[in-house]
C-alpha positions in Angstrom: -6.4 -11.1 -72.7 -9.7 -13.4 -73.9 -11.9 -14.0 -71.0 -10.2 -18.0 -71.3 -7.6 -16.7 -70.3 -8.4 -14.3 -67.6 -10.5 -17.2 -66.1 -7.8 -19.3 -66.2 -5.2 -17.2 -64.7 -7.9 -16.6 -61.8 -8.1 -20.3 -61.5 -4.3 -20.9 -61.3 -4.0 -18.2 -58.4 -6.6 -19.8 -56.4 -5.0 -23.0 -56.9 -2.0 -21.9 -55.8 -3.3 -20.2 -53.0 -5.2 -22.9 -51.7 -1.7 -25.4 -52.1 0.1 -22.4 -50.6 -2.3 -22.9 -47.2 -1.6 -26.6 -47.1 -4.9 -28.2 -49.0 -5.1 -30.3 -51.8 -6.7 -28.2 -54.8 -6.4 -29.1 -58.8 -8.7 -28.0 -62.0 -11.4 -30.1 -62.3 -14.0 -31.4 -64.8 -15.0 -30.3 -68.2 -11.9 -27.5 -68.0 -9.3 -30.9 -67.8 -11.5 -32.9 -70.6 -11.3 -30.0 -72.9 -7.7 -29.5 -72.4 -6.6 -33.0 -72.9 -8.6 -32.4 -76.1 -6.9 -29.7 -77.6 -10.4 -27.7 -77.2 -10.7 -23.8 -75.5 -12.3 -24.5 -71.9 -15.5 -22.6 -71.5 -14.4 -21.6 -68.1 -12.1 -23.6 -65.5 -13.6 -25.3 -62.0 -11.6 -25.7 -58.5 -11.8 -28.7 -56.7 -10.4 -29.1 -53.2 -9.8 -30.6 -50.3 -10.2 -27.1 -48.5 -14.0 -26.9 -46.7 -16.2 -23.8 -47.9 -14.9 -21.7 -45.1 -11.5 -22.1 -45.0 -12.0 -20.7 -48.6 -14.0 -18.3 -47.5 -11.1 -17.6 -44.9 -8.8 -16.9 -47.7 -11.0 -15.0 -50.3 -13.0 -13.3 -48.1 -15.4 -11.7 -51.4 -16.4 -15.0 -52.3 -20.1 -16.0 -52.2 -21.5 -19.3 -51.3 -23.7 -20.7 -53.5 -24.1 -24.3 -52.2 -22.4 -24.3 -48.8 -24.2 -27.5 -48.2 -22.3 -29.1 -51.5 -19.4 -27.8 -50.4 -19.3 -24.8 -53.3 -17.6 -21.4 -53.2 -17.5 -18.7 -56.1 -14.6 -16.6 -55.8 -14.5 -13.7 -57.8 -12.1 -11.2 -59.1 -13.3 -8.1 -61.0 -15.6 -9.6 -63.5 -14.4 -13.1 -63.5 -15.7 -16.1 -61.4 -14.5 -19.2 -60.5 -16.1 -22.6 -58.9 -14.1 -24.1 -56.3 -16.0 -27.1 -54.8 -14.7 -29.2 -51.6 -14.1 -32.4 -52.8 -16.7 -34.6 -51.6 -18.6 -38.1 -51.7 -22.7 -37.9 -52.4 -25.0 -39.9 -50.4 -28.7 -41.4 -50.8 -31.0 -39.8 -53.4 -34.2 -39.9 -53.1 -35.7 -36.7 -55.7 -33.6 -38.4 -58.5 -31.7 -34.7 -58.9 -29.2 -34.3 -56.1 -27.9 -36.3 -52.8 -29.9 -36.1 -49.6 -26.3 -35.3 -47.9 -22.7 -35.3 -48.6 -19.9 -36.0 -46.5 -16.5 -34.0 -47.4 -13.6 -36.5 -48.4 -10.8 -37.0 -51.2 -9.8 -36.5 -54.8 -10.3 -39.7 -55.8 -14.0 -40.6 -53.9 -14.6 -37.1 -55.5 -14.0 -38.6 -59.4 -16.1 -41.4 -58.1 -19.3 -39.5 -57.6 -19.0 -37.7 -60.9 -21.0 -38.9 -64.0 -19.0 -39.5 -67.1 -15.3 -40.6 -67.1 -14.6 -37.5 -69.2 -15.6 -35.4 -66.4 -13.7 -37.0 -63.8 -9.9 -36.1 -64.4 -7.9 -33.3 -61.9 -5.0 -31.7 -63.2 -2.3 -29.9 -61.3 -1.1 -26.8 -62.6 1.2 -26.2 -60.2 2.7 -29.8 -60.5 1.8 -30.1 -63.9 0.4 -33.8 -62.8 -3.1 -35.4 -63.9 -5.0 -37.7 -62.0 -7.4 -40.0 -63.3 -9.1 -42.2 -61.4 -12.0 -43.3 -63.5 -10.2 -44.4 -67.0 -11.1 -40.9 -68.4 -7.9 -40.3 -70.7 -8.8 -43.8 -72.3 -12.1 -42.5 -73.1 -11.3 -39.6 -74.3 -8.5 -41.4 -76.6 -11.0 -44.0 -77.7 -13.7 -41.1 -78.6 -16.7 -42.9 -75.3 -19.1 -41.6 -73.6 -18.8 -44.2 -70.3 -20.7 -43.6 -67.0 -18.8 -43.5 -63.7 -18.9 -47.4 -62.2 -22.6 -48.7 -62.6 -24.2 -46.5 -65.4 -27.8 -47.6 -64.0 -26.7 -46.1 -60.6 -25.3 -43.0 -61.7 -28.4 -42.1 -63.9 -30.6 -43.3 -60.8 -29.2 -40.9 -59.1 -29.7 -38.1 -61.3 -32.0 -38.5 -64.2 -30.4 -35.2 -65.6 -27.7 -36.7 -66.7 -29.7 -38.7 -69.1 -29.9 -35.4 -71.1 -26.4 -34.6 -70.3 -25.3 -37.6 -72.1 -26.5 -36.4 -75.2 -25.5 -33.3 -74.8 -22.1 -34.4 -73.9 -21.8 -36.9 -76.6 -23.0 -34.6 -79.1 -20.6 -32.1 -78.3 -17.7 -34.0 -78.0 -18.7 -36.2 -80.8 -18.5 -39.3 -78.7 -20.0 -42.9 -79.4 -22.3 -43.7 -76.2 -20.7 -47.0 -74.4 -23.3 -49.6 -74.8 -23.9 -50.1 -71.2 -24.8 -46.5 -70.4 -26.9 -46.4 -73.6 -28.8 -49.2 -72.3 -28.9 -47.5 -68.9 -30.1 -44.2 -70.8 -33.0 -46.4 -72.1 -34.0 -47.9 -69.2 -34.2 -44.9 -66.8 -35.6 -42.4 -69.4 -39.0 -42.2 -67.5 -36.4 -40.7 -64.8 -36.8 -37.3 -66.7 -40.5 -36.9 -65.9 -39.0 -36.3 -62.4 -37.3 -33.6 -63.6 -38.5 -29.7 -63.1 -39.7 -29.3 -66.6 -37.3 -25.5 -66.7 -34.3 -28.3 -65.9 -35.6 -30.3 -69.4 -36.0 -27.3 -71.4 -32.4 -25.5 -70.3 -30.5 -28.7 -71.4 -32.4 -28.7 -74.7 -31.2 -25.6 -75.3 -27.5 -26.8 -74.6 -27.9 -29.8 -76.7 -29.0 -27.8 -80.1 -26.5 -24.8 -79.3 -23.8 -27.6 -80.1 -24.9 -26.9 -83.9 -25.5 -31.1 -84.4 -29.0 -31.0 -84.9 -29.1 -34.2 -86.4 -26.9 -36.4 -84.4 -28.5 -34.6 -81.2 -32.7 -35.7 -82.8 -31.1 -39.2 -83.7 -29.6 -39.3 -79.8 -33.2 -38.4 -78.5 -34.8 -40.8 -80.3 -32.7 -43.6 -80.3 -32.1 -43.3 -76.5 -36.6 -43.2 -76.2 -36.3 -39.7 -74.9 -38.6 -37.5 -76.9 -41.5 -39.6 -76.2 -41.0 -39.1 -73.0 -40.1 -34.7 -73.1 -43.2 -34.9 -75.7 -45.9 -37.7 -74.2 -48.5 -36.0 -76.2 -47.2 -37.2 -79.3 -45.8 -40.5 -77.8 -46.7 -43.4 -80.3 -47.8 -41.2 -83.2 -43.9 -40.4 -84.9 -43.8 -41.6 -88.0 -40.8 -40.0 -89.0 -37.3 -39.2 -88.1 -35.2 -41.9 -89.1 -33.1 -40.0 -91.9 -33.7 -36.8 -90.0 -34.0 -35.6 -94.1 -35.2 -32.0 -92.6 -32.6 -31.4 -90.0 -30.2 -32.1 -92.7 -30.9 -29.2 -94.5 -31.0 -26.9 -91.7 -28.6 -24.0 -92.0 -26.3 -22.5 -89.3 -26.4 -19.4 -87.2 -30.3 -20.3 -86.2 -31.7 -20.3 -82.9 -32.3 -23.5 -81.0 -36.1 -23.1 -81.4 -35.7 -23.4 -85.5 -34.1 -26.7 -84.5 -36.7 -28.0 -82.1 -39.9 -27.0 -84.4 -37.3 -28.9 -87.3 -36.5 -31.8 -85.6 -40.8 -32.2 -84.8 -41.4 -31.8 -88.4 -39.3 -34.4 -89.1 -39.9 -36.7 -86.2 -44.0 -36.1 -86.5 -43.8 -36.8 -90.8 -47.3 -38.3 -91.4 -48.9 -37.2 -88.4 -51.7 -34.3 -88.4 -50.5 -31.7 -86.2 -52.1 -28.3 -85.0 -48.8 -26.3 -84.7 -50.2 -23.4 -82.7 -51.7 -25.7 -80.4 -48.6 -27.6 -80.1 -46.4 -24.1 -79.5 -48.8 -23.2 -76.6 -47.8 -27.3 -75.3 -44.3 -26.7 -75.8 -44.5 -23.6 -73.5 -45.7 -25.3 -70.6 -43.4 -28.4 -70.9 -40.2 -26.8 -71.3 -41.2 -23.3 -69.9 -40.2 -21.3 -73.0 -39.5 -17.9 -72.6 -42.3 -15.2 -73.9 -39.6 -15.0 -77.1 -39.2 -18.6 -77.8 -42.6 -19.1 -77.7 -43.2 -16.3 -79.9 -40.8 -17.7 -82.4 -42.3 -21.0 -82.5 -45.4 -19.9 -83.3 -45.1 -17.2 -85.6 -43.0 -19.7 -87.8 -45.6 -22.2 -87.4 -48.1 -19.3 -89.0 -46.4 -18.0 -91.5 -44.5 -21.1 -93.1 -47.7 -21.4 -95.4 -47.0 -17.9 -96.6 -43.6 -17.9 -97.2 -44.6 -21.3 -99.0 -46.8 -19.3 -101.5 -43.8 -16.9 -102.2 -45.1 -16.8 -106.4 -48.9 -16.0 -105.5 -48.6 -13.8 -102.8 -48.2 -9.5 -102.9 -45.8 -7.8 -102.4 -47.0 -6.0 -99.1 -48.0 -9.8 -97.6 -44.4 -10.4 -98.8 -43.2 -7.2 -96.6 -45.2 -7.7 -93.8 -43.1 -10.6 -93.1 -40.0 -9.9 -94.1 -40.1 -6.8 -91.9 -40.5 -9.5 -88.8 -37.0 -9.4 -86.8 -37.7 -13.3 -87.0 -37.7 -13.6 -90.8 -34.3 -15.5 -90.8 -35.5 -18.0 -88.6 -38.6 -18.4 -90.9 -36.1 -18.3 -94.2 -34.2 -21.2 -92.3 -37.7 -23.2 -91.2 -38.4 -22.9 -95.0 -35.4 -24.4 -96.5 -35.4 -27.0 -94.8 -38.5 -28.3 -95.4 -38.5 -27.2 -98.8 -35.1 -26.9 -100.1 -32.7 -23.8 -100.9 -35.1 -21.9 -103.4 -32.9 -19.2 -105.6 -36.4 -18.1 -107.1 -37.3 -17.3 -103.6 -34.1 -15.5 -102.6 -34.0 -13.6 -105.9 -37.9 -12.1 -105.4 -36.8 -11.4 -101.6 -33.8 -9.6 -102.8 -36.0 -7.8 -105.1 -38.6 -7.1 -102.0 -35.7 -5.7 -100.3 -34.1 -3.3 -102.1 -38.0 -1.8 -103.1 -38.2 -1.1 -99.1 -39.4 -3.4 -96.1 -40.0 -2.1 -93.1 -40.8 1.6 -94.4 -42.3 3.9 -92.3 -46.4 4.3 -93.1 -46.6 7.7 -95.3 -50.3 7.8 -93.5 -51.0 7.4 -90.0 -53.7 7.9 -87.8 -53.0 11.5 -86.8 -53.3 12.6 -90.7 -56.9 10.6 -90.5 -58.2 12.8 -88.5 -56.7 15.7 -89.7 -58.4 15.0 -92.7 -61.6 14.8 -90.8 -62.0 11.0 -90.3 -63.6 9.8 -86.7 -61.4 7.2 -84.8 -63.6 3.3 -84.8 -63.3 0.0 -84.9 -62.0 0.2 -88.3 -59.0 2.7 -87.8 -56.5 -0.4 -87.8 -58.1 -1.7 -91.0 -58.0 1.1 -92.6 -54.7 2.5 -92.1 -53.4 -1.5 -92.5 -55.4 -0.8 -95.9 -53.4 1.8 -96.8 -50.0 0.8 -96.1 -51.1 -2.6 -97.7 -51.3 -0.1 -101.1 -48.0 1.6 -99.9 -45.6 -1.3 -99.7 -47.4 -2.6 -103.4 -46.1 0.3 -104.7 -49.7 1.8 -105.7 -48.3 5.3 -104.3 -44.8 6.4 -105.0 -44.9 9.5 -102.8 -46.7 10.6 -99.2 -48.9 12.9 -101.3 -50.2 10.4 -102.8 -50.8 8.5 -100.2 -52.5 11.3 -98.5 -54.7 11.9 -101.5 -55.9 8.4 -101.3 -56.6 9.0 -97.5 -58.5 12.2 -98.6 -60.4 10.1 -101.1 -61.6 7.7 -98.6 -62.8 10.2 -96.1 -64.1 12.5 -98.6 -66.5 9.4 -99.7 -67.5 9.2 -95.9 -66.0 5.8 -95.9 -63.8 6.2 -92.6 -66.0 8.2 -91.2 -68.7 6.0 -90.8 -66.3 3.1 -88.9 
């Protein structure tokens, strides 16, 4: 059984559970969208007109997460369904959630939500769908629409400014031309927004696999001058999104974001390491993603001077568990480069990542004093290892017993 399935078949039970007590309770949200789709549900949501602890009163193990919001997990072995009390939002004043809810119906429910995608119920018990909000229309007609006044929903929750693109993106919607101009006008919303918020939904937007349609999105809707007010005013670039283009699949997110700045930065002088410690701060990237930013931002100028460099240079970086996000960095700035490939494959099969035939225990075996220099020196040596200078750890030991024997290591 796939875990779709499994999280479905929790779903259905709690449904029916909840119907069997005497409250209202259908699948909600993204789970009903998908399905109307013909798409696989990424997981199923409850809503009903059950409170939190009259859920809680018939699946004791549940957890509240959000009791305030009226939101239950339930839980069963290692699956986990939402079920969230139907319920109407109030004022909202931090432009990210309601100051208070009051608990209330299906349809006042639907009301509250943000896209009309997102606002169908179905019944699996009845087999019956309810929309409210002129969702299946939507759908049919391929829209992203906001829920009733598009300027009020994204007043309420500048998130969903982000989500839109996500959502259209994903779905491979056309934004209605009133939420679009909504988008626009309330983008300077997202400065509201915790900055982790920004950088998570960026990460859902390029795991869709759209780069370009997702840059164009951003741009066209005013929104990366606004996630990157550094650099508002100085893009030059994007339009054709000619980089993104080329960008092959199966990369991580951050190949996409330093791609998509190449592209939307064309004709602007950049410091790239000063803009990965920037990116850090304003979307909170992880110790890896940061990593990955910048070491790609370093060493695209080597793997651009593929013919001149050595082979160990060459190694150095191919033996980087991030060289297939640097290979995809590269070819889309520069092109697919068969040359390059081919001397790669050749770098490959001669050994990349090999283990150093000399290492600083055999220094000083040989009589060398530990320095400043040790890294150098042993760096030195591998250098002439991976060029294929020794073809055996004897030799390379003899060279090390050259070097110390001429007092060279010894004096570091």
């Amino acid at each position: 059984m796939s875990k779709m399935e499994s999280s479905e078949g929790l779903a259905l039970r709690i449904v029916r559970a909840l119907q069997g007590a005497g409250h209202t309770a259908y699948f909600a949200g993204g789970c009903v969208r998908d399905r109307l789709m013909g798409r696989v549900p990424a997981d199923f949501d409850v809503a009903t007109s059950a409170k939190p602890e009259e859920v809680l009163r018939i699946f004791p193990r549940s957890q509240k997460v959000g009791a305030a919001f009226g939101v239950v997990l339930v839980r069963e072995q290692r699956e986990t369904v939402e079920v969230a009390t139907f319920r109407a939002d109030g004022t909202y004043t931090d432009g990210r959630r309601p100051d208070s809810v009051r608990f209330t119906n299906a349809e006042e429910d639907a009301r509250r939500r943000d896209f009309t995608c997102n606002g169908l119920f179905f019944d699996p018990v009845a087999e019956r769908l309810f929309d409210f909000v002129g969702g299946v229309a939507d759908i049919e007609g391929k829209q992203l629409r906001a829920i009733g006044e598009a300027g009020k929903r994204f007043g309420e929750d500048y998130l969903r400014i982000l989500r839109a693109v996500r959502f259209s993106v994903k779905l491979g919607f056309t934004i209605e031309g009133a939420t679009g101009a909504a988008m626009r006008e309330h983008r300077g919303g997202i400065e509201m927004l915790s900055r982790e918020r920004v950088g998570e939904e960026l990460r859902m937007i390029f795991a869709v696999g759209r780069a370009v349609e997702a840059a164009r999105e951003l741009a066209e809707y005013g929104m990366l001058e606004v996630i990157f007010p550094a650099y508002a005013g100085q893009s030059k670039g994007g339009g054709e999104w000619r980089r993104l283009g080329k960008l092959g699949t199966g990369l991580s997110w951050i190949v996409a974001l330093q791609v998509m700045l190449r592209d939307w930065l064309e004709g602007v002088e950049v410091d790239w390491m000063k803009m990965t410690g920037r990116l850090r701060e304003r979307l909170i990237l992880s110790n890896e993603e940061t990593g990955e930013f910048g070491w790609m931002a370093e060493k695209l100028p080597v793997l651009r001077s593929w013919r001149t460099n050595g082979r160990a240079v060459m190694k150095r970086v191919m033996a980087d568990g991030r060289w297939g996000s640097l290979v995809g960095l590269y070819e889309a700035c520069e092109g697919e480069n068969a040359e390059m490939r081919a001397r790669v494959e050749v770098l490959r099969k001669e050994g990349v990542g090999i283990e150093p035939w000399v290492t600083g225990e055999d220094l000083i075996g040989l009589g060398a004093r530990p320095g400043p220099g040790f890294r150098k020196w042993l760096d030195g040596l591998y250098d002439r290892q991976l060029e294929m200078e020794f073809l055996s750890r004897e030799e390379a030991l003899g060279a090390a017993r050259v070097l110390v024997g001429k007092g060279t290591l010894q004096k570091g």
